[in-house]
C-alpha positions in Angstrom: -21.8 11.4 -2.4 -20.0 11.5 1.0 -20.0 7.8 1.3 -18.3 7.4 -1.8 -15.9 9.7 -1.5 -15.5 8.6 2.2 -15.2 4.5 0.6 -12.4 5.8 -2.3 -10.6 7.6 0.4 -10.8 4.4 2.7 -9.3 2.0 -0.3 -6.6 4.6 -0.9 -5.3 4.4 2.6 -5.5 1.0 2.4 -3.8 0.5 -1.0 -0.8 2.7 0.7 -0.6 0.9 3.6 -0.1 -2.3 1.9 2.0 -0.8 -0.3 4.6 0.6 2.6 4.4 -3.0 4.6 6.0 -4.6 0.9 8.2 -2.0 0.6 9.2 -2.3 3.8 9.7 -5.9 4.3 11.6 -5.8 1.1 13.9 -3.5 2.4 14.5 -5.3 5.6 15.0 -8.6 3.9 17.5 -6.5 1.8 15.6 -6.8 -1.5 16.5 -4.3 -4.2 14.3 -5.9 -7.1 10.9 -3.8 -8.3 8.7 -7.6 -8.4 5.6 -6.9 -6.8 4.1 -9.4 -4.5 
């Protein structure tokens, strides 16, 4: 059970940090729409 939990834990990190680097390049390209990718 630890390596799943340890693989859903791993794809949640990774789901936010490609979240924050869209958010983030959407703010600095001064974006204020809610499209996603």
């Amino acid at each position: 059970m630890g390596v799943i939990i340890g693989c859903v834990v791993g794809n949640l990190i990774l789901a936010l940090a490609v979240i924050g680097v869209v958010i983030w390049k959407k703010r600095s390209s001064g974006y204020k729409t809610t499209k996603e990718l």
